[in-house]
FIPAZA-300007 format. One record per atom (N, C-alpha, C): residue in three letters; x, z, y. Coordinates in pm, whole numbers, plus 32768, in hexadecimal, padded with zeros to 4 digits. Layout:
<sites>
ALAXZY ...
</sites>
This chain:
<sites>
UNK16A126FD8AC3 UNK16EE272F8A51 UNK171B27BD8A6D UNK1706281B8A1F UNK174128B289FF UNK17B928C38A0A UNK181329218A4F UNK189229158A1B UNK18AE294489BE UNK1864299C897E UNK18A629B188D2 UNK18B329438885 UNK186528BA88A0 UNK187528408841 UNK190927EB8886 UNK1946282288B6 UNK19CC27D288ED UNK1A1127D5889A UNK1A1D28358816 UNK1AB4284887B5 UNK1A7227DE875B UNK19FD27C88740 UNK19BD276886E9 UNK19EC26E186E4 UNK19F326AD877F UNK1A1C262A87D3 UNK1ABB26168779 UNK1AEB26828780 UNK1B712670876C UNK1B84264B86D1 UNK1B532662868C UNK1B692643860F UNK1BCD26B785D5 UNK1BB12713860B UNK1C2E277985BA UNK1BD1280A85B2 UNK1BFE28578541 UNK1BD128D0853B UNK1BE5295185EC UNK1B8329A985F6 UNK1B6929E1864E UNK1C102A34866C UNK1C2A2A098713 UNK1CCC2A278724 UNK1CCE2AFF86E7 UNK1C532B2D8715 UNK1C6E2B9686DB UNK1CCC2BCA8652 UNK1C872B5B85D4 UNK1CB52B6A8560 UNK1D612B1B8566 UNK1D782AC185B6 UNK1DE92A7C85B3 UNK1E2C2AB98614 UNK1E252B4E8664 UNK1E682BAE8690 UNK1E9B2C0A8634 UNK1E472C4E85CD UNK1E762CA68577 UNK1EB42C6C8510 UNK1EBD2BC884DD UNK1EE12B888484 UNK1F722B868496 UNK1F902B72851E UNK203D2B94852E UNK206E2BC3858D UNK20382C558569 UNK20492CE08589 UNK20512D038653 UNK20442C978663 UNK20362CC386FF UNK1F9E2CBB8772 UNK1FB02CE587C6 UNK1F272D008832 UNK1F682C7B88A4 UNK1EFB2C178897 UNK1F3B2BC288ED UNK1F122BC38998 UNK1EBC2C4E899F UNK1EAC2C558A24 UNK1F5E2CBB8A58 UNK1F672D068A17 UNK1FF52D668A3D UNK207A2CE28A35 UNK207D2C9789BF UNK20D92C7E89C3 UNK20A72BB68973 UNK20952B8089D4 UNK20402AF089ED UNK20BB2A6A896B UNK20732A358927 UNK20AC29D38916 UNK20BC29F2885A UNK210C298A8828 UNK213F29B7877C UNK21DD29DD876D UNK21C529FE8705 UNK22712A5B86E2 UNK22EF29E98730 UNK22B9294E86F5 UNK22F428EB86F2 UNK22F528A68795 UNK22BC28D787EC UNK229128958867 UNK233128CE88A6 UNK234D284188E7 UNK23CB285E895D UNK23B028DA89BA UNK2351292E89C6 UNK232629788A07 UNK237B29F789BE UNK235129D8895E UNK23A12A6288DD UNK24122A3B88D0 UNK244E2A0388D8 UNK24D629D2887E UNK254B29B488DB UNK25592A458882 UNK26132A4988C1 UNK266A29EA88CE UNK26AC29D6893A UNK271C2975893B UNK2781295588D5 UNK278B28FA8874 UNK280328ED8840 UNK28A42904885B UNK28F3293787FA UNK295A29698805 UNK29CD28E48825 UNK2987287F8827 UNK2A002843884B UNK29D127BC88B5 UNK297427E688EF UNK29252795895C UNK29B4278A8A01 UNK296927368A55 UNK29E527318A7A UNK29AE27298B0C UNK2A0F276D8B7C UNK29E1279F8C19 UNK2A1427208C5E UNK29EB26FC8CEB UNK2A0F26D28D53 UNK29E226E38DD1 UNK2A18273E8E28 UNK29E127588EA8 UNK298E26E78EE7 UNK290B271D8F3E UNK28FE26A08F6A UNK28EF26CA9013 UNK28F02656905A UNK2928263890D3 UNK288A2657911F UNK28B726A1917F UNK286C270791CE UNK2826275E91D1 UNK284427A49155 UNK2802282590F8 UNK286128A5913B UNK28E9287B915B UNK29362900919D UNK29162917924A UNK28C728BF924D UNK288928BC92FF UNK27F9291E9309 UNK27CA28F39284 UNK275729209276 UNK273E2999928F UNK26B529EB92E9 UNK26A32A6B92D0 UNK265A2A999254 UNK26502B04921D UNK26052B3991C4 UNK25AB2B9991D9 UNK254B2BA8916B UNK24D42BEE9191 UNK24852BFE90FB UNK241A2C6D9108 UNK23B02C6690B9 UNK23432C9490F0 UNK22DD2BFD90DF UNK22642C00913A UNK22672C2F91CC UNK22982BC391F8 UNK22C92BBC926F UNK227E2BF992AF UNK22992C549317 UNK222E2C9F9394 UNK21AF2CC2932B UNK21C02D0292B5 UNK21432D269275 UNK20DE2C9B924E UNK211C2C219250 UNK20C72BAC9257 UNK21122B58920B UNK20D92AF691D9 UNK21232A779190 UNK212F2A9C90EC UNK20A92AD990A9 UNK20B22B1A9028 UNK201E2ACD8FF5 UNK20182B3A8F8D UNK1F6E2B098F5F UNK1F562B8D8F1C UNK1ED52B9C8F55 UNK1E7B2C228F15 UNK1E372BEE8E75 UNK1E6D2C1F8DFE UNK1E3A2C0E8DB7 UNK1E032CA58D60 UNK1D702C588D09 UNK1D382CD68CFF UNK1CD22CAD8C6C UNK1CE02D1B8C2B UNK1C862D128BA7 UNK1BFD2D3A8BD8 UNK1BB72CDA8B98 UNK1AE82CF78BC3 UNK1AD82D148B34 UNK1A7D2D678B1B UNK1A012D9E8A9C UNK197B2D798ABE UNK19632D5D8A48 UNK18C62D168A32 UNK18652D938AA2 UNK18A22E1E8A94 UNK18432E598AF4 UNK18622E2E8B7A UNK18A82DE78BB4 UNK18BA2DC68C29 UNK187A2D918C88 UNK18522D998CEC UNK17E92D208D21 UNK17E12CB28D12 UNK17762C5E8D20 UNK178D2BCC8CD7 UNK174C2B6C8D5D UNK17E42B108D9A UNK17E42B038E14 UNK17E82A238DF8 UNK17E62A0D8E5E UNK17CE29648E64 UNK1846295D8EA2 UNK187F28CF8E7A UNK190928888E7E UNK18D428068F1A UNK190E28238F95 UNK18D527938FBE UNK197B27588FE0 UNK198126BC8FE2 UNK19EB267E9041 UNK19C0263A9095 UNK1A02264F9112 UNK1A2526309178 UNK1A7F25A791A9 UNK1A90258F91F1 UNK1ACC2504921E UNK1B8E252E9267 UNK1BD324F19276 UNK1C292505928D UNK1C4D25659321 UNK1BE32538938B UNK1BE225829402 UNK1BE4260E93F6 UNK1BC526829393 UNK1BD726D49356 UNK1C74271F937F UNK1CC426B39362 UNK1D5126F99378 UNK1D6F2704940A UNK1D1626BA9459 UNK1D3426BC94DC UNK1CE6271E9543 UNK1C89276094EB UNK1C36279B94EF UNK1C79284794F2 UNK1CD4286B9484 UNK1CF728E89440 UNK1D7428D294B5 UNK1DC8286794B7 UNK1E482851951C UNK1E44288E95AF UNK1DC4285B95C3 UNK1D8728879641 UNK1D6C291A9683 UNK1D50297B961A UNK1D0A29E99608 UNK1C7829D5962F UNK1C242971962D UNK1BB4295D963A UNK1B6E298C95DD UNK1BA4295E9565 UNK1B6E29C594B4 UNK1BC22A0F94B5 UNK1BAE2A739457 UNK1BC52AE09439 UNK1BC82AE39392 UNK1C2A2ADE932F UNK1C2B2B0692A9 UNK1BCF2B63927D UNK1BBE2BC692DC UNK1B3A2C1F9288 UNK1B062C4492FF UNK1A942C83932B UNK1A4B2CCD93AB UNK1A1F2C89941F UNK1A002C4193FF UNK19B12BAD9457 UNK191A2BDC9427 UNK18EB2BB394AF UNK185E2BFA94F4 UNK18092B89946C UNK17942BC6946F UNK174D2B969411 UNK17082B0C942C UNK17082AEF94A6 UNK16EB2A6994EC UNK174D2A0C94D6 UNK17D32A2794EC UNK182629EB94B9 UNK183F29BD9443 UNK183D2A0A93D9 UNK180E29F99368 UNK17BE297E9316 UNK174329AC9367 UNK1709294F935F UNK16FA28B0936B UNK173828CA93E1 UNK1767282D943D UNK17D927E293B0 UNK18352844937D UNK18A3280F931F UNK186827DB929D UNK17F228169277 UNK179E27E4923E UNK17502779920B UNK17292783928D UNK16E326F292B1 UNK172A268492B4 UNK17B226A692E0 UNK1820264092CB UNK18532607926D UNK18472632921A UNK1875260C9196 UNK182325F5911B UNK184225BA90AB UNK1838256E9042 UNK181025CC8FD0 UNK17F825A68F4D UNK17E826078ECA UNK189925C58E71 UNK189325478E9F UNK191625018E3C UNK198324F18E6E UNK19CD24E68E1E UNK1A7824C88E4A UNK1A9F245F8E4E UNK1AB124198EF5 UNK1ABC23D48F3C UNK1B3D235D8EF5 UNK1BB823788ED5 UNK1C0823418E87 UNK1C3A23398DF3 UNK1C8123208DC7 UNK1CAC23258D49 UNK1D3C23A88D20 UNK1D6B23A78D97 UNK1DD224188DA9 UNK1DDA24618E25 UNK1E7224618E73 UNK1E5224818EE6 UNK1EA124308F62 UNK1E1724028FCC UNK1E1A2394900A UNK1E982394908D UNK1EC323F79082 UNK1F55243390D6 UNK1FBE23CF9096 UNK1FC023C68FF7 UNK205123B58FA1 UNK204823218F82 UNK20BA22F98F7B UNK20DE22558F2A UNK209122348ECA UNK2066228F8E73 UNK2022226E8E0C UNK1F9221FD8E49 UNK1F7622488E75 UNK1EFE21ED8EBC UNK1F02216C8F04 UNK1F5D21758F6A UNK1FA020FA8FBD UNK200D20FE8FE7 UNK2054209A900C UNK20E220AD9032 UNK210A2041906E UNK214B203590ED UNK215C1FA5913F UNK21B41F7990CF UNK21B31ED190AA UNK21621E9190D6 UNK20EE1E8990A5 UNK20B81EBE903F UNK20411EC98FF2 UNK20371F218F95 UNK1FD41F528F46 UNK1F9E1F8C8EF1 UNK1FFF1F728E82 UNK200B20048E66 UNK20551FF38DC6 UNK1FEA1FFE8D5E UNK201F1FED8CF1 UNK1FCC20178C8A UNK1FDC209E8C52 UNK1F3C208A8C27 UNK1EF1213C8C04 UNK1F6C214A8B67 UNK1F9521A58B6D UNK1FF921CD8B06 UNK1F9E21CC8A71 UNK1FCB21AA8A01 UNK1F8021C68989 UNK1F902220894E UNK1F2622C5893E UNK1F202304892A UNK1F3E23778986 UNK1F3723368A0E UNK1EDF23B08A6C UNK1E5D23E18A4B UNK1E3C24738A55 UNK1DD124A48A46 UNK1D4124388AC1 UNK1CE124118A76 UNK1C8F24258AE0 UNK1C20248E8B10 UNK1C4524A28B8F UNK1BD9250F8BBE UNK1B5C24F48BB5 UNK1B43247F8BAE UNK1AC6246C8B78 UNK1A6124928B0B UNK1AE224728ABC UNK1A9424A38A13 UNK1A9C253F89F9 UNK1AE825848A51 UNK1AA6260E8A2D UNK1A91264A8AE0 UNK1A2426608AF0 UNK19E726858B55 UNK198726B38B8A UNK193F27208BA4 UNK18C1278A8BB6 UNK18EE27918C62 UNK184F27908CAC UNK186128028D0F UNK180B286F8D28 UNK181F28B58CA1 UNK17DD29458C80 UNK1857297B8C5A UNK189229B38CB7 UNK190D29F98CC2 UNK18EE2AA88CD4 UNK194B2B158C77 UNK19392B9C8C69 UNK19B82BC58C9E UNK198A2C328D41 UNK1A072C558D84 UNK19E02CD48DA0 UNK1A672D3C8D78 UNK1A7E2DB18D9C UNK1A882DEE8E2E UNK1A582E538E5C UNK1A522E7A8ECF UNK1AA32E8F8F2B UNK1B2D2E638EFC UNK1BAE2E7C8F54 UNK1BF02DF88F56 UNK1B9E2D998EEA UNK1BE92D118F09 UNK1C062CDA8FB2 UNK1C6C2CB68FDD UNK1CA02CA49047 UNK1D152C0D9055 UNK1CEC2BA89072 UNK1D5F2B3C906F UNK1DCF2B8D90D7 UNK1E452B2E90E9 UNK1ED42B699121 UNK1E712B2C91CC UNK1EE22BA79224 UNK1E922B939293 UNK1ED02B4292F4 UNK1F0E2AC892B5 UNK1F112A3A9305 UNK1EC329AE92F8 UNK1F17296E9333 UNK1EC428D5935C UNK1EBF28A192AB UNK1EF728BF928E UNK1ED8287291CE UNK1E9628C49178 UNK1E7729649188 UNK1E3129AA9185 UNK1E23297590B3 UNK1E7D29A39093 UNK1E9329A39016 UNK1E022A108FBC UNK1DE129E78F59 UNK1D782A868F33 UNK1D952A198E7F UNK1D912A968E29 UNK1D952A8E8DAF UNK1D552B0A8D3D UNK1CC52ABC8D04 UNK1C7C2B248CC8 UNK1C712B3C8C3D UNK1C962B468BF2 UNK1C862B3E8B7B UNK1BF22B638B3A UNK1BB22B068AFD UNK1B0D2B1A8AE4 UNK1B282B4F8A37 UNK1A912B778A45 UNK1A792BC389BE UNK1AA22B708931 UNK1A812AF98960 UNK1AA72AC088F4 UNK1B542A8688E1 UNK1BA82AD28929 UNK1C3B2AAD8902 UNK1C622A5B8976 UNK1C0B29BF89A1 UNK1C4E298889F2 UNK1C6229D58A66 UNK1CA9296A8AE6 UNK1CCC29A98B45 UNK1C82295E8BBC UNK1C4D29A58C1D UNK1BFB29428C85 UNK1C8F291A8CE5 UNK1CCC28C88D1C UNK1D2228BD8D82 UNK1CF3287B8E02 UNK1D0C28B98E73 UNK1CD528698EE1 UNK1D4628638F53 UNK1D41280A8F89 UNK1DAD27ED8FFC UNK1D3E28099081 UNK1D5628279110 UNK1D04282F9167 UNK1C782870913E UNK1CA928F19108 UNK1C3A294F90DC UNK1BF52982914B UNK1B7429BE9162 UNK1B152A00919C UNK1AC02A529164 UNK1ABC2AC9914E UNK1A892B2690FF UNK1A132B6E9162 UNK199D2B1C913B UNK19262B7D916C UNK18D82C189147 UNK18972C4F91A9 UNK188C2CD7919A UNK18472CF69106 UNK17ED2C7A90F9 UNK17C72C899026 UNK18032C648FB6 UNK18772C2D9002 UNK18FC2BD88F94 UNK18D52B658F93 UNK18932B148FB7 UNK18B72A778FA4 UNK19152A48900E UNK196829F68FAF UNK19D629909009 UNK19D229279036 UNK1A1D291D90B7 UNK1A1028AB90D8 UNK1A90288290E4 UNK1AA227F190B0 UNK1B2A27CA90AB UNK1B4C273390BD UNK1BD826FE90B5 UNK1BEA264290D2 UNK1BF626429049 UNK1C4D26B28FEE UNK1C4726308F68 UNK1C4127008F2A UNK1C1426AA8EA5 UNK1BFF271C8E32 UNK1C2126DA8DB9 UNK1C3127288D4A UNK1C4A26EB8CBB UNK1C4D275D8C54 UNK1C2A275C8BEB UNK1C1B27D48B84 UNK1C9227B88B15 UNK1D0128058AFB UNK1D7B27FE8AD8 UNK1D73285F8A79 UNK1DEA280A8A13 UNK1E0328638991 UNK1E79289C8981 UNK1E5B292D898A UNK1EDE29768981 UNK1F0C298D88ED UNK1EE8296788A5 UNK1F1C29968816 UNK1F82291B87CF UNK1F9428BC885A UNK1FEC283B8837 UNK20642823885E UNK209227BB8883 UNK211F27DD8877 UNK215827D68917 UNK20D827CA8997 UNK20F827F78A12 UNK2136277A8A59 UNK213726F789FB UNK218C26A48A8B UNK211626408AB1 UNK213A25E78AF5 UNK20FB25A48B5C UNK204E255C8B21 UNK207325338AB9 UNK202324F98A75 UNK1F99252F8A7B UNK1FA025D28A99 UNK1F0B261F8AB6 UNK1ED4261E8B0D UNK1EF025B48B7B UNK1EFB257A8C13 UNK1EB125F48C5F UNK1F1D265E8C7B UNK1F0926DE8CC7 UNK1EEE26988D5D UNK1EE1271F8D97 UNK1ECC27238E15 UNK1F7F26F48E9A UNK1FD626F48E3D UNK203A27138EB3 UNK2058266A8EC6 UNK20B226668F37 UNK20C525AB8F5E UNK211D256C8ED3 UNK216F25B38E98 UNK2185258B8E26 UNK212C257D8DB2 UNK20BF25B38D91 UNK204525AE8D49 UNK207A26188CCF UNK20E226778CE0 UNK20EC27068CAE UNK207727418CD0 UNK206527AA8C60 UNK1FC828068C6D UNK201628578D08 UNK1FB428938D56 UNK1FDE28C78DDC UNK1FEB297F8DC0 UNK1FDB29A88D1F UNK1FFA2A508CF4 UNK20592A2D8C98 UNK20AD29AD8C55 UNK213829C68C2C UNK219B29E78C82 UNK220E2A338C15 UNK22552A718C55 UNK22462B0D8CD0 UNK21D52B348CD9 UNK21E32B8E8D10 UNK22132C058D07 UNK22552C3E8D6E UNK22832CE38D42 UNK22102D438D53 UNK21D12DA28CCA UNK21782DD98CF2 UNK217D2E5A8CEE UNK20F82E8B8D15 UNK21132F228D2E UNK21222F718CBC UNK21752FD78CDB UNK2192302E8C4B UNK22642FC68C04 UNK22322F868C27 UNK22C92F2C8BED UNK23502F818C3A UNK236C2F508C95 UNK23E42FBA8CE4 UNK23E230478CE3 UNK234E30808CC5 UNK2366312B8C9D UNK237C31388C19 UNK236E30DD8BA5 UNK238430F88B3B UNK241230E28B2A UNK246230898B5E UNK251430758B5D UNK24F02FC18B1A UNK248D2FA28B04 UNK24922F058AB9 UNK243B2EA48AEA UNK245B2E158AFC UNK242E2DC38B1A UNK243A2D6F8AAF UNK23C92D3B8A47 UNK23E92CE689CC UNK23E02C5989BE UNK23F42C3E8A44 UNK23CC2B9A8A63 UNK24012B548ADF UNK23F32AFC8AC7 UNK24872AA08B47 UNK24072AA48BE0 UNK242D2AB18C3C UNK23EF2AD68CAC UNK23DF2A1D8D18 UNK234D2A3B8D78 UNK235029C48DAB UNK237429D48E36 UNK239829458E86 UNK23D029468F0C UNK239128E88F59 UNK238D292D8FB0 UNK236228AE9056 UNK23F2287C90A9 UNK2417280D9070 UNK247B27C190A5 UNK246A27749153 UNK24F02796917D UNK24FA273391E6 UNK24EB269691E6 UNK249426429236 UNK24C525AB9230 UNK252A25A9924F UNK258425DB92B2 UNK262F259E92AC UNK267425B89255 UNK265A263091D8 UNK267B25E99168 UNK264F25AF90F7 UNK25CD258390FF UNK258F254B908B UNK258A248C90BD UNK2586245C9050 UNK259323D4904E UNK25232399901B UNK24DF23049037 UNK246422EC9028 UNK245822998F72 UNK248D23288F3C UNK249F22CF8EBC UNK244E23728E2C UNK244C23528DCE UNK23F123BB8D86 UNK243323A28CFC UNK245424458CB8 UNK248224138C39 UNK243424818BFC UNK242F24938B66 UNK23F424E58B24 UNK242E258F8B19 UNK23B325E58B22 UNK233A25C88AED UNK22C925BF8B52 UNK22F2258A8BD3 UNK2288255F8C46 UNK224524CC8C3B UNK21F4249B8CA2 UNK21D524218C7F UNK21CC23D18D13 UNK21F024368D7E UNK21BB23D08DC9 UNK2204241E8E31 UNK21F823DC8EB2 UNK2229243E8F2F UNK21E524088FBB UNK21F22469900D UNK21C224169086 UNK219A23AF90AA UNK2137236D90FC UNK214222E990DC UNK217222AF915D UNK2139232591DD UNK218C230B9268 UNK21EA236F926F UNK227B234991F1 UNK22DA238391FF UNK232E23C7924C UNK2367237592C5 UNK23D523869323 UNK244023DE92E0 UNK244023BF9263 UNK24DD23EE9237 UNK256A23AF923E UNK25C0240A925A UNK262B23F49286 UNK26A924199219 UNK26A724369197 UNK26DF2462914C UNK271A241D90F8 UNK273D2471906C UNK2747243D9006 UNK271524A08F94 UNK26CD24E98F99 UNK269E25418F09 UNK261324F78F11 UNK261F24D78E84 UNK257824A58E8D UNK24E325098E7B UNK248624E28E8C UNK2416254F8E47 UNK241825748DB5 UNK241F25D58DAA UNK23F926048D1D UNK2478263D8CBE UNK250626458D38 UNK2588265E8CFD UNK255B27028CC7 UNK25C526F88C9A UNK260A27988C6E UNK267027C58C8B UNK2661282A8CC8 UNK26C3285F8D19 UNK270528E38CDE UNK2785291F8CEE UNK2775297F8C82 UNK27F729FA8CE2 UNK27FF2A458CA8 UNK28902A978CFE UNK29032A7C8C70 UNK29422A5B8C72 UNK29A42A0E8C19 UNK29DD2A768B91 UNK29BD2A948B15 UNK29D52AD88AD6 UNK2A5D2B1E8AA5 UNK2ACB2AEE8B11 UNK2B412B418B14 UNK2B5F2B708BA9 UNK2ACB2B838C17 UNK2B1C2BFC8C78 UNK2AB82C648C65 UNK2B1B2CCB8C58 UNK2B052D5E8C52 UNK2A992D9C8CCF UNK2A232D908CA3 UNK29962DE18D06 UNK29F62E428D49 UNK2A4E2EB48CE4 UNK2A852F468D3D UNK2AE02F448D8C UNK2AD52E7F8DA5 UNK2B4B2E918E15 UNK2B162E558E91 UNK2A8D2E4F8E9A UNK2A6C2DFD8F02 UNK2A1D2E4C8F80 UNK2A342EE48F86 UNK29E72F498FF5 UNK292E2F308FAA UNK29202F0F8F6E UNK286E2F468F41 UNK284D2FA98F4A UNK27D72FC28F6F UNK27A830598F4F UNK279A30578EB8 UNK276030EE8E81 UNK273230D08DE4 UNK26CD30768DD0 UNK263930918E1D UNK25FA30458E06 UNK25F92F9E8E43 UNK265E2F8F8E93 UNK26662F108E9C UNK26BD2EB58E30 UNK271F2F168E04 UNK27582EE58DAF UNK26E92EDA8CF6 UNK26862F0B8CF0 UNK26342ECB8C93 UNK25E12E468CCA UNK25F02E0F8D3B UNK259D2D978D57 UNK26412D1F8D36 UNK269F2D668D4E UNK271B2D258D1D UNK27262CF68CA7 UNK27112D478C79 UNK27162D358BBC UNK26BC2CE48B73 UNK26512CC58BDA UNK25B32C728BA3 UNK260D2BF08BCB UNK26462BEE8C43 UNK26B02B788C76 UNK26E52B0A8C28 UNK275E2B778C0E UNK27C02B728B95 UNK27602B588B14 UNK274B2B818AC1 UNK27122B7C8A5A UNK26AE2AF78A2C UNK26402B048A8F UNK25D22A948A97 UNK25C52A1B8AFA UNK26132A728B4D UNK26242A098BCF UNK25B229CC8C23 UNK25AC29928C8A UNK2510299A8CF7 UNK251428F58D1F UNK24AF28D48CD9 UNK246628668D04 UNK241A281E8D70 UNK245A27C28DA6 UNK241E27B28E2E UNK238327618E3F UNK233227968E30 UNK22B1276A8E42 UNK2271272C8ECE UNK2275275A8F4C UNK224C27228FA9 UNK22B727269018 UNK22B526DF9076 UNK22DE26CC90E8 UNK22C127309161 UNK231F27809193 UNK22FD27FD9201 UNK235F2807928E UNK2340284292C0 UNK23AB28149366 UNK242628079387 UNK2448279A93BE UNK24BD277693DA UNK252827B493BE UNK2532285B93C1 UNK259F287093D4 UNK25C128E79348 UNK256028CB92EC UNK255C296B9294 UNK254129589205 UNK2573296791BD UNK252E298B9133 UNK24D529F39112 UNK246029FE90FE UNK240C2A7090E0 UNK23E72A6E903B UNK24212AFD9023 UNK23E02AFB8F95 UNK23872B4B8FAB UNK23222B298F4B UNK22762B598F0E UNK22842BB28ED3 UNK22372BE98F00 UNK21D32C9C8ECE UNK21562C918EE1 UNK212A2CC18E68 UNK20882C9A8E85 UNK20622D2B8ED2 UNK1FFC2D048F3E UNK1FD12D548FC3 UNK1FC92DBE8FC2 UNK1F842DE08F1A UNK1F862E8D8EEE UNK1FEE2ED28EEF UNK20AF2E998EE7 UNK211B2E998E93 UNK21742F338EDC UNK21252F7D8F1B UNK21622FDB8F77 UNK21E22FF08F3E UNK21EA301A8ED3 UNK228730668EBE UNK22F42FE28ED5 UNK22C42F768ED4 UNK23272EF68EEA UNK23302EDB8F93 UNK22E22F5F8FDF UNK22F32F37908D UNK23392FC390C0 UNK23A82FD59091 UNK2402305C90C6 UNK244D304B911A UNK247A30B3914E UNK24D530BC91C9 UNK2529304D91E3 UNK25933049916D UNK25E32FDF915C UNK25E22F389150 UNK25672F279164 UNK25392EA19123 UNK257B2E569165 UNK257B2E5691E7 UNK25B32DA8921A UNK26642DB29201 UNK26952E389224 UNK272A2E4E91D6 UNK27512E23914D UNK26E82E2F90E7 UNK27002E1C9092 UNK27042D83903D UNK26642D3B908F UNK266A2CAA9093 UNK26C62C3490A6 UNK27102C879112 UNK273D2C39915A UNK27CF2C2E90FA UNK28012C9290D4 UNK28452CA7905A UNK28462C239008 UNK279A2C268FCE UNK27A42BEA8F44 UNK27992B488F44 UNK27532B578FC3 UNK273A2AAC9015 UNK27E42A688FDB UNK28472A989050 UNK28A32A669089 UNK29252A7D8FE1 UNK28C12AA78FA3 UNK291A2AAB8EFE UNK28F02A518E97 UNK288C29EA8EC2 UNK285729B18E75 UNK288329308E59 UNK28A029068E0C UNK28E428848E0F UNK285627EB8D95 UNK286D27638D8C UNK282627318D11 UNK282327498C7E UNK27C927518C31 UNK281027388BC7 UNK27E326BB8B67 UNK2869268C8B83 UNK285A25F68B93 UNK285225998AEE UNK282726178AA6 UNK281425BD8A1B UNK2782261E89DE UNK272526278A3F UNK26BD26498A08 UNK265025CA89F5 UNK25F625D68983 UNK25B0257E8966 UNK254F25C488EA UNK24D2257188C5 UNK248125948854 UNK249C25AE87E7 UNK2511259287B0 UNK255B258B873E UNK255A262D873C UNK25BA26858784 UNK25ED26EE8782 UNK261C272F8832 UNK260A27958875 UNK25ED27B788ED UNK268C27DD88E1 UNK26CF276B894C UNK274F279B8993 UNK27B0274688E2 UNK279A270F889E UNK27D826D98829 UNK28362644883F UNK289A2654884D UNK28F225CB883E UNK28C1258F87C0 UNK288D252687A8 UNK28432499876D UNK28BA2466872E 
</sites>
């Protein structure tokens, strides 16, 4: 199958035309007007600190790592093959044995050979969704399946690059609107990938779990990102995502996530998929920000940051996608650390209305 026949699969007009239909570019700015992604916190939503968030360190893209490279491809682009791989993959990139990009061509090869044309599960085989002691839950109704829309005639730009760790995040946006997502990416010297799980995602929707993304919550793995050009312009127009600690996340999942870890070891109480927000009555100009840290404040405040995956023990990392330079300044971990330790729940968000007392 072609990937231009993937928007077909879907039963909906080409996302191109359902980009200009309401008025936005869903590669700059991902998701619908209406998606929790867009939508400001309600004015009368309501905070509660949660317990081991003021311990927490802060960060964005930790040590330059713990992000996702995402990237728009054109039909002139090279036109590269999709393979997956088996789970050993992560143990593989953990190792420094692979390499995310610049692995000898033998190697390559060998990764190759290793792997499959199809996608091995139904979601992703890390998260509850799939299994969960004591057994298997059930497949949610109206999770996307990766099945039914799926090519591995994949078109990648010459700088595409997954994030340069062990989860090795990569997010491409193809000609035809969808989005390729891969967890345990490997980007060969002609662009084909090699990866444990992949899935082709719709950004022109409303961004929660249901599009069974790449992250352990089954969030797409390019929501929420801070991107480049955003902090030099003074605006961030969308609630931002986070890599939570297990000591404070709890082995429980509320919307708009679907799933979480499945070898948890959480120790908390915020579940996957909270919203977290900087509380809409303290004053940003009183908290030492720089300027431009104080616009990742205001994305805070305003939209508030969604916790999508699980990240080290001791830190909250918020996401910038890899390109996001003006979001990696002097000030950054000063400024994080700021917005981390200001963040409290907001404990009446739901589908209805983002951050809305019910």
């Amino acid at each position: 199958m072609k990937i231009i026949a993937i928007a077909c699969i879907l039963g909906a007009a080409p996302l191109t035309v359902l980009a200009q239909q309401g008025g936005r570019d869903p590669f700059l700015q991902p998701f619908a007007a209406q998606s929790p992604w867009n939508t400001p916190i309600a004015t009368d939503a309501r905070y509660e600190p949660v317990k081991g968030v003021g311990a927490c360190h802060g960060s964005i893209n930790y040590n330059g790592q713990w992000s996702t490279g995402f990237y728009k491809a054109a039909a002139t682009d090279r036109v590269a093959r999709l393979y997956i791989h088996d789970y050993t993959l992560w143990a593989k990139l953990s190792s420094g044995s692979v390499k995310t990009i610049g692995n000898s061509g033998d190697a390559e090869n060998v990764l190759r050979k290793e792997s499959g044309a199809d996608p091995t599960f139904p979601a992703n085989f890390y998260s509850t969704i799939v299994r969960s002691p004591p057994g298997p839950r059930t497949f949610p109704k109206g999770l996307r399946n990766i099945k039914a829309v799926w090519t591995n005639t994949i078109y990648m730009p010459l700088d595409a690059r997954p994030s340069p760790d062990s989860d090795a995040h990569l997010a491409v946006m193809q000609p035809n609107g969808l989005v390729l997502e891969c967890y345990d990416a490997v980007v060969c010297a002609n662009g084909d990938v090699v990866c444990t799980m992949a899935s082709f995602s719709d950004p022109s929707g409303e961004g929660t779990g249901d599009n069974n993304g790449r992250c352990a919550s089954l969030l797409d793995n390019y929501a929420g990102l801070i991107r480049k050009g955003e902090v030099a312009g003074g605006k961030i127009p969308h609630a931002l995502s986070c890599l939570m600690s297990r000591l404070v996340l709890a082995p429980h999942v509320v919307w708009p996530a679907y799933a979480f870890d499945m070898n948890d070891r959480y120790e908390g109480t915020l579940p996957m998929g909270a919203l977290l927000a900087i509380p809409a009555d303290v004053n940003l100009d009183t908290l030492g920000l720089s300027a431009k840290g104080k616009i990742i404040a205001r994305a805070a405040q305003k939209y508030g940051v969604y916790v999508v995956d699980r990240g080290g023990d001791g830190g909250i990392t918020l996401k910038a996608a890899l390109d996001a330079d003006d979001a990696l300044y002097a000030d950054r971990w000063k400024d994080a650390e700021i917005i981390v330790k200001n963040l409290q729940q907001v404990l009446t968000n739901s589908h209805e209305r983002a951050g809305a007392v019910q």
